[in-house]
Predicted model as a PDB file, atoms N, CA, C, CB and O in Angstrom, pLDDT in the B-factor column:
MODEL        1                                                                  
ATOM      1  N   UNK A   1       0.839  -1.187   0.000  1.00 55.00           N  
ATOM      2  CA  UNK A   1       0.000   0.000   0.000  1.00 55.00           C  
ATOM      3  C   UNK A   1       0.876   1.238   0.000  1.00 55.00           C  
ATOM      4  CB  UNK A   1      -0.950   0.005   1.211  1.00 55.00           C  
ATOM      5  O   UNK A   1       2.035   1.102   0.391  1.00 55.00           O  
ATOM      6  N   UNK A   2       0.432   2.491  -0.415  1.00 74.00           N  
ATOM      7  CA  UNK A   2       1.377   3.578  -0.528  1.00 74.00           C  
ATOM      8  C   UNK A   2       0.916   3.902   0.898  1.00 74.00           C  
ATOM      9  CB  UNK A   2       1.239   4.775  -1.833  1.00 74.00           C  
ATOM     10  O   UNK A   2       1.912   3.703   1.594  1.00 74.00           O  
ATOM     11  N   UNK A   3       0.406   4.103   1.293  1.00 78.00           N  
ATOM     12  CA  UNK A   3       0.264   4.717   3.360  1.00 78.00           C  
ATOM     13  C   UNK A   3       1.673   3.650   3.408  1.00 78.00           C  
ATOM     14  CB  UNK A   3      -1.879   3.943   4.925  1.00 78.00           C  
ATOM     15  O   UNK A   3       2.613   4.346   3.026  1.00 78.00           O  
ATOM     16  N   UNK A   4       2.072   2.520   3.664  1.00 82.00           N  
ATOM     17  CA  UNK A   4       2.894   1.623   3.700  1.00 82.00           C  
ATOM     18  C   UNK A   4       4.338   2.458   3.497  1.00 82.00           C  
ATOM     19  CB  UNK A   4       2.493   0.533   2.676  1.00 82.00           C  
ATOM     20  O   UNK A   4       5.120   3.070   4.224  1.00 82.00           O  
ATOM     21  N   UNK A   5       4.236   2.159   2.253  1.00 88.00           N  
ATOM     22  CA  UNK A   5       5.847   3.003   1.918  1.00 88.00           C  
ATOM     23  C   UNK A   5       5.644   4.549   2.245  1.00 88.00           C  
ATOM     24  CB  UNK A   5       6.409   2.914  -0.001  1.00 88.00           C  
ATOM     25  O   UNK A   5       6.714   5.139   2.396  1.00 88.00           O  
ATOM     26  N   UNK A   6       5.130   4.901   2.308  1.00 92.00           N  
ATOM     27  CA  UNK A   6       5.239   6.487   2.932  1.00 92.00           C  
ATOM     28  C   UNK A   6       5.498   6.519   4.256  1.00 92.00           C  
ATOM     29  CB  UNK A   6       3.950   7.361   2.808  1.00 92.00           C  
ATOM     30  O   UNK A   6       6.257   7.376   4.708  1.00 92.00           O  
ATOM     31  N   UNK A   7       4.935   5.641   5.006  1.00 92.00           N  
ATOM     32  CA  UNK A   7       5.462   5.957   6.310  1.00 92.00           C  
ATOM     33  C   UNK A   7       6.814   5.559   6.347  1.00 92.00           C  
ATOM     34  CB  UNK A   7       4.720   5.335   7.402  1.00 92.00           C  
ATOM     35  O   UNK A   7       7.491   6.154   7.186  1.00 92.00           O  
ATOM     36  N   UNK A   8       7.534   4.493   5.485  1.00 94.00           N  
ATOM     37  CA  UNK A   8       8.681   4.448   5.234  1.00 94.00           C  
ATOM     38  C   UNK A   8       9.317   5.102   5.172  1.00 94.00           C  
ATOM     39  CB  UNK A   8       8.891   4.120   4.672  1.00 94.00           C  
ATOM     40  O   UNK A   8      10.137   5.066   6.089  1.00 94.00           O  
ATOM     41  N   UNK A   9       9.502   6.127   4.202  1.00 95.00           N  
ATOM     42  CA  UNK A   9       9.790   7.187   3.468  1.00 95.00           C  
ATOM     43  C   UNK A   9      10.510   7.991   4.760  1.00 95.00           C  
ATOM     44  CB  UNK A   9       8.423   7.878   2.662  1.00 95.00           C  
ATOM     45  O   UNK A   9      11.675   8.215   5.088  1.00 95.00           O  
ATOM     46  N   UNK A  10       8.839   8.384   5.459  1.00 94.00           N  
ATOM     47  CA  UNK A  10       9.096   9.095   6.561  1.00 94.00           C  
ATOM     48  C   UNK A  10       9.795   9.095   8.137  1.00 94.00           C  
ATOM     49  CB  UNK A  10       8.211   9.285   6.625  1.00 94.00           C  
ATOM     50  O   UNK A  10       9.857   9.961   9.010  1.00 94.00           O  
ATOM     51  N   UNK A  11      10.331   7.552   8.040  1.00 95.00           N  
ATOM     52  CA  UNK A  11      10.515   6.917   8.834  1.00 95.00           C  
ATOM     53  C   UNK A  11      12.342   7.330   8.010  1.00 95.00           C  
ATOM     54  CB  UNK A  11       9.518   5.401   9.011  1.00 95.00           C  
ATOM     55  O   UNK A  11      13.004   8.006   8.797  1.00 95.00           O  
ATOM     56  N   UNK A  12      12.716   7.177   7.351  1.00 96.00           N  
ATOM     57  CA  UNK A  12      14.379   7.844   7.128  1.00 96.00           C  
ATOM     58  C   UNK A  12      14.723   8.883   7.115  1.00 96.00           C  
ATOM     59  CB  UNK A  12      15.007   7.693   6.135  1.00 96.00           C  
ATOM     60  O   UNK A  12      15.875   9.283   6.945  1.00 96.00           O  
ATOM     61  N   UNK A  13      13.434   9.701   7.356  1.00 96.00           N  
ATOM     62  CA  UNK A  13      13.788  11.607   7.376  1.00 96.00           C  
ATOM     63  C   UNK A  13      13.597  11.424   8.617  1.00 96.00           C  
ATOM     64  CB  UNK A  13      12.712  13.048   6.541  1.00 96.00           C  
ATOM     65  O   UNK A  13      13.189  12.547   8.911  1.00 96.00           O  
ATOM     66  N   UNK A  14      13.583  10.614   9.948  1.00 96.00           N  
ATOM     67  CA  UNK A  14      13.065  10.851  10.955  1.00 96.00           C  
ATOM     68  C   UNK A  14      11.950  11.680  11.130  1.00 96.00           C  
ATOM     69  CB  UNK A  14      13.835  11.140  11.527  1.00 96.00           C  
ATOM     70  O   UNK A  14      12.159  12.690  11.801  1.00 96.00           O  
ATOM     71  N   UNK A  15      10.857  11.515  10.712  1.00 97.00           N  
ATOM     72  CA  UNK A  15       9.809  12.277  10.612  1.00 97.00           C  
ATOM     73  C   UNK A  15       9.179  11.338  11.505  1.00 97.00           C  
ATOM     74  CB  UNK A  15       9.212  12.635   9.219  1.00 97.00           C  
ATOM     75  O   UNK A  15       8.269  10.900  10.801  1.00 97.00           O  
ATOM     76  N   UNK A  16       9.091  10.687  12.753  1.00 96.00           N  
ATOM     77  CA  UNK A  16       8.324   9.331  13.026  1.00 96.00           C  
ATOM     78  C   UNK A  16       6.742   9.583  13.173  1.00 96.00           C  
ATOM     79  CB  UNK A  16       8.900   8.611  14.464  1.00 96.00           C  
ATOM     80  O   UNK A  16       5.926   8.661  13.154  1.00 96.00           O  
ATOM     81  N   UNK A  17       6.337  11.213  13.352  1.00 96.00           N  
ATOM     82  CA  UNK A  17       5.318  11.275  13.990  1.00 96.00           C  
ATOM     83  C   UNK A  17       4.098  10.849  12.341  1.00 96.00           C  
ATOM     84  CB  UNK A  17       5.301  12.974  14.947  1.00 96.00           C  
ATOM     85  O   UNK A  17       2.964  10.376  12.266  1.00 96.00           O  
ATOM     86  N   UNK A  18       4.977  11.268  11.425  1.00 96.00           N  
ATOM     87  CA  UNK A  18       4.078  10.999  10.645  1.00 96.00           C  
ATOM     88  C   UNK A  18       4.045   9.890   9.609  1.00 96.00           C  
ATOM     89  CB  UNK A  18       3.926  11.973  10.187  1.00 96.00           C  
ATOM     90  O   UNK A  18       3.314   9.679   8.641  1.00 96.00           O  
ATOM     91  N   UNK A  19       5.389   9.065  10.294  1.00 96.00           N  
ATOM     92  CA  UNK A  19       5.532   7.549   9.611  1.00 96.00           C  
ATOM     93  C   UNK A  19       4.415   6.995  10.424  1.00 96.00           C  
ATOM     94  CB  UNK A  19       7.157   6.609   9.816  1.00 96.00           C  
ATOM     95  O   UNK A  19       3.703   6.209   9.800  1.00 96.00           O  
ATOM     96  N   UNK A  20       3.974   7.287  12.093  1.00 96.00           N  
ATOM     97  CA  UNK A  20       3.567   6.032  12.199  1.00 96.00           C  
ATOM     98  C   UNK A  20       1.513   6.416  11.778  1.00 96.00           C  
ATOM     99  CB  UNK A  20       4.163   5.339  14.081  1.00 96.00           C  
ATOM    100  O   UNK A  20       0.539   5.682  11.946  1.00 96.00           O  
ATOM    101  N   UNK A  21       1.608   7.854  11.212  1.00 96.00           N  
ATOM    102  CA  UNK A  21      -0.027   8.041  11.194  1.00 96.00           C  
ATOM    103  C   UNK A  21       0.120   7.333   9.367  1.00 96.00           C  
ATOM    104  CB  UNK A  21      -0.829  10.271  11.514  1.00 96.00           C  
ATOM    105  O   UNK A  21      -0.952   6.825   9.040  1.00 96.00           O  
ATOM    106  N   UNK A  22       0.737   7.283   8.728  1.00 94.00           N  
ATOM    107  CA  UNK A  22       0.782   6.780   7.585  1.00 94.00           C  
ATOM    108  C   UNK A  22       1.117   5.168   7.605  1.00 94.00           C  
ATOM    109  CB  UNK A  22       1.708   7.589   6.868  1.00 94.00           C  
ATOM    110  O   UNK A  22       0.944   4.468   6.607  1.00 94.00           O  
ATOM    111  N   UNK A  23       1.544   4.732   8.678  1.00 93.00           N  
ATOM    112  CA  UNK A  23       1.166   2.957   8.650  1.00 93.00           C  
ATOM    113  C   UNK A  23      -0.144   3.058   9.290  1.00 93.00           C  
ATOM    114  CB  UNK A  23       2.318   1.732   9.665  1.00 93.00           C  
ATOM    115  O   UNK A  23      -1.132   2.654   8.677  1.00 93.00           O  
ATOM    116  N   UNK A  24      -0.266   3.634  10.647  1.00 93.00           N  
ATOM    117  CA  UNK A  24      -1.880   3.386  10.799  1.00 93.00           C  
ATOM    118  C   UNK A  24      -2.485   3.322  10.275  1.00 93.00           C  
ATOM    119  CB  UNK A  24      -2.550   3.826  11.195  1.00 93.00           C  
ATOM    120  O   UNK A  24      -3.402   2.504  10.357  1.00 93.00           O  
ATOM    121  N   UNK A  25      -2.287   4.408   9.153  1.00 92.00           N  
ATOM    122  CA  UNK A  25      -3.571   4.411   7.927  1.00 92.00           C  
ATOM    123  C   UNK A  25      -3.758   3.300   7.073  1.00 92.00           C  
ATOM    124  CB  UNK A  25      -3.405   5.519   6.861  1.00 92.00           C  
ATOM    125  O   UNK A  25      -4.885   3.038   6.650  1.00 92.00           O  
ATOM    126  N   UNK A  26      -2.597   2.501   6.723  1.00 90.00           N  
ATOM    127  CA  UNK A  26      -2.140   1.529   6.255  1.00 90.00           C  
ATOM    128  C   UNK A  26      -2.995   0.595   6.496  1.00 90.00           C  
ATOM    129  CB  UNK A  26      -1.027   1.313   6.591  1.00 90.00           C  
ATOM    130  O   UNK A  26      -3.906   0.268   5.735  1.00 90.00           O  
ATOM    131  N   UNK A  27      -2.599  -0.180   8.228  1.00 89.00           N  
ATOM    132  CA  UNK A  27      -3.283  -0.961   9.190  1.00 89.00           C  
ATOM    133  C   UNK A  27      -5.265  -0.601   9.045  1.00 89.00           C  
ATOM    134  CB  UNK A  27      -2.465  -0.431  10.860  1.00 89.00           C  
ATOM    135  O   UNK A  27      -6.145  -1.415   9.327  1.00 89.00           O  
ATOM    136  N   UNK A  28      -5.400   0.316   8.717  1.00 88.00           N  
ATOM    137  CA  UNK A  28      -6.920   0.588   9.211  1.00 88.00           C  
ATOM    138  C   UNK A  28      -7.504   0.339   7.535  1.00 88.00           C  
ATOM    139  CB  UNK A  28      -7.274   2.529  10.085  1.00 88.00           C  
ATOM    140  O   UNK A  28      -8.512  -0.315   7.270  1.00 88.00           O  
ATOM    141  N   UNK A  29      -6.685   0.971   6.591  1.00 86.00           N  
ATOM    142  CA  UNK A  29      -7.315   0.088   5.196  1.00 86.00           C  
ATOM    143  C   UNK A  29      -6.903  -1.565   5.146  1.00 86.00           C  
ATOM    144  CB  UNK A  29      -6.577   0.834   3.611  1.00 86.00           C  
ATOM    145  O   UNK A  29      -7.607  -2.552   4.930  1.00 86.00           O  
ATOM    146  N   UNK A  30      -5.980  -1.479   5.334  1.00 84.00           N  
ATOM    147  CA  UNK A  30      -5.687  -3.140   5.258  1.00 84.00           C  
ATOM    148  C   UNK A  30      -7.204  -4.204   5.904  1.00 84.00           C  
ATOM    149  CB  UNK A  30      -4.029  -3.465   6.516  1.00 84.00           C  
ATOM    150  O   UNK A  30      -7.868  -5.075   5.343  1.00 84.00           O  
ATOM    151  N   UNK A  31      -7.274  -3.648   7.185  1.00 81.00           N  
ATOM    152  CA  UNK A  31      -8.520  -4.655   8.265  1.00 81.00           C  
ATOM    153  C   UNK A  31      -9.828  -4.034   7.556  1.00 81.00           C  
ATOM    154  CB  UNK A  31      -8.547  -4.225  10.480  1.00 81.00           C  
ATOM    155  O   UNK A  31     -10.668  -4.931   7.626  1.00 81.00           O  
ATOM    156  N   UNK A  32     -10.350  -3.006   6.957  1.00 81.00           N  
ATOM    157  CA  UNK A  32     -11.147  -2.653   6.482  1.00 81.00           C  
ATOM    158  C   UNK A  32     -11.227  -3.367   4.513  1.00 81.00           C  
ATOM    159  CB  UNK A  32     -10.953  -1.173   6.929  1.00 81.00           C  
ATOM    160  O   UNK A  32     -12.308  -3.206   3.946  1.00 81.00           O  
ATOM    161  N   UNK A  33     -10.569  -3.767   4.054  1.00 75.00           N  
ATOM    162  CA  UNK A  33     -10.354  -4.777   2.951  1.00 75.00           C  
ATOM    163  C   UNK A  33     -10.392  -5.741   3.232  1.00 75.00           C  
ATOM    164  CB  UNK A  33      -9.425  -4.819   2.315  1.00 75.00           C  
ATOM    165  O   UNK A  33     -10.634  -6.523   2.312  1.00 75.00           O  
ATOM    166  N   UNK A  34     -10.160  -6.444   4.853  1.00 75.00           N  
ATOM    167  CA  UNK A  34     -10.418  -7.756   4.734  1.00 75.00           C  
ATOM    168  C   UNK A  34     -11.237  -7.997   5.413  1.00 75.00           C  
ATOM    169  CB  UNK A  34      -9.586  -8.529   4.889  1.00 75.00           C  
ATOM    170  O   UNK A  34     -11.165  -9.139   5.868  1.00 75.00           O  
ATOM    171  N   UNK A  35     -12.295  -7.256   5.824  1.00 76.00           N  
ATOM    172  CA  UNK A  35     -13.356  -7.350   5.634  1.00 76.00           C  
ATOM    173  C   UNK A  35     -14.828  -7.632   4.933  1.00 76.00           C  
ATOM    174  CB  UNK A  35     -13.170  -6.980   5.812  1.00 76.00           C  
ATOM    175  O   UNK A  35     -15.895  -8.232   5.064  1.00 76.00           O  
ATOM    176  N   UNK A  36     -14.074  -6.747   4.094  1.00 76.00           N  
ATOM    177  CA  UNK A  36     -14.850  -6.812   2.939  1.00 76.00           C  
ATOM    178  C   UNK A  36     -15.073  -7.646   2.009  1.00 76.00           C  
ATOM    179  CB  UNK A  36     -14.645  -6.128   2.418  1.00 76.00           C  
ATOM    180  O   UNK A  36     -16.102  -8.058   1.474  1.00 76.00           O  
ATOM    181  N   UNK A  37     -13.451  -7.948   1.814  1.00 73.00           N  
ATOM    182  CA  UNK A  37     -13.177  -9.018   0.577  1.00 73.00           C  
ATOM    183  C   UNK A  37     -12.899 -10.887   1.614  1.00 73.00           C  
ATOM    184  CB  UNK A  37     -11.179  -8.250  -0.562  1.00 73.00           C  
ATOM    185  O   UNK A  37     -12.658 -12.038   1.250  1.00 73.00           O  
ATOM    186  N   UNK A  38     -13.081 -10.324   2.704  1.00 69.00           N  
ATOM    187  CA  UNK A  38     -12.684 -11.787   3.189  1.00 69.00           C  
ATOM    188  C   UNK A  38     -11.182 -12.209   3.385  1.00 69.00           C  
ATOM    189  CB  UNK A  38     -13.223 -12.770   2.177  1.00 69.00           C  
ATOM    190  O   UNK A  38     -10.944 -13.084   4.218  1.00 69.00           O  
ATOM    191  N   UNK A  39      -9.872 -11.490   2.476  1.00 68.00           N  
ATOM    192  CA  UNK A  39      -9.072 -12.020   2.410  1.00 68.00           C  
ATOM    193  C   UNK A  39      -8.146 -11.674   3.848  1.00 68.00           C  
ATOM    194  CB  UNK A  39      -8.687 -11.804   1.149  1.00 68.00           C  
ATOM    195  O   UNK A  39      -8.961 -11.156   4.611  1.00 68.00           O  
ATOM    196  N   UNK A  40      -6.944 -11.732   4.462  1.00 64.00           N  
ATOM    197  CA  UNK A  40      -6.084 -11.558   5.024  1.00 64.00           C  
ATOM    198  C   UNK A  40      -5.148 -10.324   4.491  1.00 64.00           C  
ATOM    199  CB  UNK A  40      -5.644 -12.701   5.108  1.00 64.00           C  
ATOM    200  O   UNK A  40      -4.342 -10.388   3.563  1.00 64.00           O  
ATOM    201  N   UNK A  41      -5.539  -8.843   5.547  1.00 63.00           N  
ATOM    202  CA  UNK A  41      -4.648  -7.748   4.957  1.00 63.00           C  
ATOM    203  C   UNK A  41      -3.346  -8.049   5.132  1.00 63.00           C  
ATOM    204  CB  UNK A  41      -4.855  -6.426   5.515  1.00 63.00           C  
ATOM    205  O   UNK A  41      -3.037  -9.147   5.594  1.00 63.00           O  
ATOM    206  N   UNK A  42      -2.455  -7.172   4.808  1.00 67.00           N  
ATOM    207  CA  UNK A  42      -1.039  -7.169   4.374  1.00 67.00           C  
ATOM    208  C   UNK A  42      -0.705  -6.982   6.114  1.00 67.00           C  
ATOM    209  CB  UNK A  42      -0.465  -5.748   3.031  1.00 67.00           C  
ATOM    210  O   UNK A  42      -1.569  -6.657   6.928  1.00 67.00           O  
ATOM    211  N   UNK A  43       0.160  -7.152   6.316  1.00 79.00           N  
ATOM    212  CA  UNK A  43       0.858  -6.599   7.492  1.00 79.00           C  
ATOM    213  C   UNK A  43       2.261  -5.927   7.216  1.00 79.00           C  
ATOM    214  CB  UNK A  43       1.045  -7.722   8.488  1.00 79.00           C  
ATOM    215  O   UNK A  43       2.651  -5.749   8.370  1.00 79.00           O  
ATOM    216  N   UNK A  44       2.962  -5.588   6.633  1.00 86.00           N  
ATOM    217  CA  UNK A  44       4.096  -4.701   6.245  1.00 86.00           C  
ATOM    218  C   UNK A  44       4.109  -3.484   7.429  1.00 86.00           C  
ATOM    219  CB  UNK A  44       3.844  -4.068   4.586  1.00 86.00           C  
ATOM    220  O   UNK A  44       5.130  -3.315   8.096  1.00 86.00           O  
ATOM    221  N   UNK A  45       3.093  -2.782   7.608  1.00 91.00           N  
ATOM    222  CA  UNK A  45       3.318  -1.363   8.072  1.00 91.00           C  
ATOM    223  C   UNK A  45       2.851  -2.043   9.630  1.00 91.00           C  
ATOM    224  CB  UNK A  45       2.226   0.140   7.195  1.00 91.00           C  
ATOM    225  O   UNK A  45       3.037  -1.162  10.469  1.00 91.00           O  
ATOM    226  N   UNK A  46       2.332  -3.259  10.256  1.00 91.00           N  
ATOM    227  CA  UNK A  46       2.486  -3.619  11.269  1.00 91.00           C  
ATOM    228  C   UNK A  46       4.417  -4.294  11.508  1.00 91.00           C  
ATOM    229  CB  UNK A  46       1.183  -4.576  11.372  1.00 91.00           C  
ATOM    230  O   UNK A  46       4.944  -4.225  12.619  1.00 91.00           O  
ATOM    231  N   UNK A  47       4.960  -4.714  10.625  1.00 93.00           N  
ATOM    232  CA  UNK A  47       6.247  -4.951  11.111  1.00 93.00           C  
ATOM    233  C   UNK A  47       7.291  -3.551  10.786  1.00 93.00           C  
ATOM    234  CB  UNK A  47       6.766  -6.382  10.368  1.00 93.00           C  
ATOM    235  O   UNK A  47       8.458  -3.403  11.148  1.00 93.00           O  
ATOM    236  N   UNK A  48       6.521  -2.712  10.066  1.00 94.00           N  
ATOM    237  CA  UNK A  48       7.521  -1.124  10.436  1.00 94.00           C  
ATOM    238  C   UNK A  48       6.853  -0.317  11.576  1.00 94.00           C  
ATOM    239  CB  UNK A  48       7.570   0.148   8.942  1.00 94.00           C  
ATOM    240  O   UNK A  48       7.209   0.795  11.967  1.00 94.00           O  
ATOM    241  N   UNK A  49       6.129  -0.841  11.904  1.00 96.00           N  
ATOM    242  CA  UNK A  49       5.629   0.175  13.447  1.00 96.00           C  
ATOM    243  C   UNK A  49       6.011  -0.409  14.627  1.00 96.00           C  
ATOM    244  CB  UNK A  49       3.914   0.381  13.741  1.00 96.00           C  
ATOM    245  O   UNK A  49       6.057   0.124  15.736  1.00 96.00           O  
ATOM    246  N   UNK A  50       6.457  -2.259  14.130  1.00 96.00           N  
ATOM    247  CA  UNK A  50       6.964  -2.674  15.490  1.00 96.00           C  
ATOM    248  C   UNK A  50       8.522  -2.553  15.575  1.00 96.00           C  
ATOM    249  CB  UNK A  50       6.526  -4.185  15.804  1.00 96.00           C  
ATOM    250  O   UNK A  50       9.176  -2.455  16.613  1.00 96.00           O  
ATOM    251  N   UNK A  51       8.980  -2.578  14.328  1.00 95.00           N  
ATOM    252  CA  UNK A  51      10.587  -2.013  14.152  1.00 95.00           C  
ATOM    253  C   UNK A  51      11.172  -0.790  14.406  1.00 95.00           C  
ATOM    254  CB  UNK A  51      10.974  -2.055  12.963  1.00 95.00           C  
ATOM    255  O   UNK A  51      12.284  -0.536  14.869  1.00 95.00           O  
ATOM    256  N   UNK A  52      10.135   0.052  13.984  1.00 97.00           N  
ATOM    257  CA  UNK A  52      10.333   1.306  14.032  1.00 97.00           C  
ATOM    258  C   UNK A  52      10.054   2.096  15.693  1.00 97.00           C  
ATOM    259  CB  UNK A  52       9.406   1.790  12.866  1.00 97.00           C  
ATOM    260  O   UNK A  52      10.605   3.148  16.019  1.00 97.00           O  
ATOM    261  N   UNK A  53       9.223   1.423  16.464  1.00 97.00           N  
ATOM    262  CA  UNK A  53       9.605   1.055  18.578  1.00 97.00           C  
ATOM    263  C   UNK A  53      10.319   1.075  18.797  1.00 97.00           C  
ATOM    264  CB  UNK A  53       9.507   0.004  19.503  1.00 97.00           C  
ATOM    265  O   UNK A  53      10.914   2.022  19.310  1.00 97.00           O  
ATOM    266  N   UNK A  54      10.745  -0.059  18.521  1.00 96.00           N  
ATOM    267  CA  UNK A  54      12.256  -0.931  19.117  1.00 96.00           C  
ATOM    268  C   UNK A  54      13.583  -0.104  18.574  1.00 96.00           C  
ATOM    269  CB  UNK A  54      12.409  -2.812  18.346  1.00 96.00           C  
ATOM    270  O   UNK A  54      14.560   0.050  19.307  1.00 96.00           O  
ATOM    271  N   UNK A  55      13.534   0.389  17.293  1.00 96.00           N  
ATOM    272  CA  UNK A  55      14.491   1.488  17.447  1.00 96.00           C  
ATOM    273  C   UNK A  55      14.783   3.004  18.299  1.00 96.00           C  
ATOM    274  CB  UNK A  55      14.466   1.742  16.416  1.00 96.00           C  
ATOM    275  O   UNK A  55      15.730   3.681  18.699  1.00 96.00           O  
ATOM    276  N   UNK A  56      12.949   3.018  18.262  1.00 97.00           N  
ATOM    277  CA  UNK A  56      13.236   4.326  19.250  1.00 97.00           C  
ATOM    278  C   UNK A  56      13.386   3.931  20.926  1.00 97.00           C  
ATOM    279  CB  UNK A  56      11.813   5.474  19.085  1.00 97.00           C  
ATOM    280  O   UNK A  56      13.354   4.798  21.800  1.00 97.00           O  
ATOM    281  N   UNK A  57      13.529   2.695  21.161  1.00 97.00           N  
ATOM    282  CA  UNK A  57      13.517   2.345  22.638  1.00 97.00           C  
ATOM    283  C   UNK A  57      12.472   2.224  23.467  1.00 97.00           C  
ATOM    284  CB  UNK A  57      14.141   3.105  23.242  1.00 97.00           C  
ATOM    285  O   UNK A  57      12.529   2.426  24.680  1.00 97.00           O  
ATOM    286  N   UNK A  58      11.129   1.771  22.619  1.00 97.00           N  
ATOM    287  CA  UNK A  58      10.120   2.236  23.329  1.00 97.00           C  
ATOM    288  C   UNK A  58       9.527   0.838  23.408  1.00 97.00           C  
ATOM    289  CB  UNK A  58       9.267   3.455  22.708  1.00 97.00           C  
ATOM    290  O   UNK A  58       8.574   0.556  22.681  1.00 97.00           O  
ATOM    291  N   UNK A  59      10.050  -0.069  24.268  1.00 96.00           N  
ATOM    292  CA  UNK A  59       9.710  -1.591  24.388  1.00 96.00           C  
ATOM    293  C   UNK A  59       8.146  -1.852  24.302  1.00 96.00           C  
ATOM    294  CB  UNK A  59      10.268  -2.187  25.837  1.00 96.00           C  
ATOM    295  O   UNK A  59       7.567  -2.564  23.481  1.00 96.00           O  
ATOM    296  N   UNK A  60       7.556  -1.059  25.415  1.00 97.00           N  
ATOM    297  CA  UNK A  60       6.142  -1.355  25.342  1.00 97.00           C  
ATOM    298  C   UNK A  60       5.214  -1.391  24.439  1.00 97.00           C  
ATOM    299  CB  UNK A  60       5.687  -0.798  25.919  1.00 97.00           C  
ATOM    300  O   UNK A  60       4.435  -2.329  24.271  1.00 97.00           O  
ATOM    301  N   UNK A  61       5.249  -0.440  23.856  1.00 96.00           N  
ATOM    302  CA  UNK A  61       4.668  -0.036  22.219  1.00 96.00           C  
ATOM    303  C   UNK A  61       4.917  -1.369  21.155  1.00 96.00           C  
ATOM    304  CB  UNK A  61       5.725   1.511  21.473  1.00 96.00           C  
ATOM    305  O   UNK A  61       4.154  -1.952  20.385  1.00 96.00           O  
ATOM    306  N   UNK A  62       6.277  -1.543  21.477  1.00 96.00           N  
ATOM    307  CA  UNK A  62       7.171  -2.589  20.158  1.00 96.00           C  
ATOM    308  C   UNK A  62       6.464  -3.877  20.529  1.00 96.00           C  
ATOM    309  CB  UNK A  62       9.276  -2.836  20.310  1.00 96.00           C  
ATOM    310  O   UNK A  62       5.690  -4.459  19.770  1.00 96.00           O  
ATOM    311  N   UNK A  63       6.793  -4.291  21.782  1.00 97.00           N  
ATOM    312  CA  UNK A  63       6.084  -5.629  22.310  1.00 97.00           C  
ATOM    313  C   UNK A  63       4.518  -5.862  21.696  1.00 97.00           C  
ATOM    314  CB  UNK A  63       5.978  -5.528  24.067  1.00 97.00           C  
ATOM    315  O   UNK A  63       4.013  -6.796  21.073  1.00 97.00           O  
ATOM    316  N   UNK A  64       3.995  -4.557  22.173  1.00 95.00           N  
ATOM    317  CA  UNK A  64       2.259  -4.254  21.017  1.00 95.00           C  
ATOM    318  C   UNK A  64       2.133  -4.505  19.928  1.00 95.00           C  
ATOM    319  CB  UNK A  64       1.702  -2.928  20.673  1.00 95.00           C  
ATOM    320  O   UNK A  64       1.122  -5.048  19.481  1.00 95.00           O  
ATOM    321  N   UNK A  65       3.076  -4.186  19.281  1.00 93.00           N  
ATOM    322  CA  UNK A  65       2.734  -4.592  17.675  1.00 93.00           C  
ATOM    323  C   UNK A  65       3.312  -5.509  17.695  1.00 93.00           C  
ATOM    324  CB  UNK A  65       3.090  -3.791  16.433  1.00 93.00           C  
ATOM    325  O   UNK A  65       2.517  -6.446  17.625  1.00 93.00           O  
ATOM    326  N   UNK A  66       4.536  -5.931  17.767  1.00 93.00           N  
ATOM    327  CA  UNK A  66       4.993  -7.631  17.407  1.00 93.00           C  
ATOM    328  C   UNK A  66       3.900  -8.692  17.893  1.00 93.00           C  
ATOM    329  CB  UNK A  66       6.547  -8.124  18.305  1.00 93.00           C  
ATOM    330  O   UNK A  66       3.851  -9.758  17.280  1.00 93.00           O  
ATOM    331  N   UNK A  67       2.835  -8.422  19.177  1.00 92.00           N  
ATOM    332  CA  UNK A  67       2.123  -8.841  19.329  1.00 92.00           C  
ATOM    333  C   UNK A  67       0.659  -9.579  18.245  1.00 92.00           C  
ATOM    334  CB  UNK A  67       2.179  -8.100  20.053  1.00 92.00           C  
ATOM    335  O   UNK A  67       0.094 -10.664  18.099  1.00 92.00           O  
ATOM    336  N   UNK A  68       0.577  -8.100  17.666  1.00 87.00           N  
ATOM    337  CA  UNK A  68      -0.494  -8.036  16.666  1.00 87.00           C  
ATOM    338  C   UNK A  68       0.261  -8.384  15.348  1.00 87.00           C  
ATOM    339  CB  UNK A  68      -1.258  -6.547  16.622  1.00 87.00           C  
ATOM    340  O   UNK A  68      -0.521  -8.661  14.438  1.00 87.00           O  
ATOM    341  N   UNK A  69       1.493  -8.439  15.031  1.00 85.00           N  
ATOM    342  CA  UNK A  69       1.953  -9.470  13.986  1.00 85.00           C  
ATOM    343  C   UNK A  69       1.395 -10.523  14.257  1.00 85.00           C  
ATOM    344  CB  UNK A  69       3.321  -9.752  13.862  1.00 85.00           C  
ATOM    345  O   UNK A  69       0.415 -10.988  13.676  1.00 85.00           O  
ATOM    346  N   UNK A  70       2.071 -11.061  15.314  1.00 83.00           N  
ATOM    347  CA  UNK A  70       2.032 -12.598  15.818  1.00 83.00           C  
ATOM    348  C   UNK A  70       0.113 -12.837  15.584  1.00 83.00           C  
ATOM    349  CB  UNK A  70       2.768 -12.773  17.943  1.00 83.00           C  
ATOM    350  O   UNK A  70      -0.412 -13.916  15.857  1.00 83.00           O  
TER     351      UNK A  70                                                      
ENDMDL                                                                          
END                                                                             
């Protein structure tokens, strides 16, 4: 998804505040498509929001999403 790579994007300018509203957005079309269509959304911008924690040191958060990978 482009929300996906954009928060990417934004995630190497250190921009984090708006990498992680551009995976959310990601995450919230993704579960809202598989809904719809039945299938299993992507998770990509759930393993850059749990990577992108754990780099900033923020265990609790990171543990959250690796969670919701899993």
């Amino acid at each position: 998804m482009v929300c996906h790579l954009a928060g990417d994007v934004c995630e190497k300018l250190e921009q984090y505040d708006q990498a992680f509203r551009h995976w959310n957005k990601s995450v919230e079309l993704n579960k809202k498509r598989s809904r719809e269509t039945g299938e299993n959304g992507f998770c990509d911008a759930l393993y850059s929001i749990a990577r992108c924690y754990q780099k900033l040191g923020d265990k609790e958060n990171a543990r959250k999403a690796w969670k919701e990978v899993a």
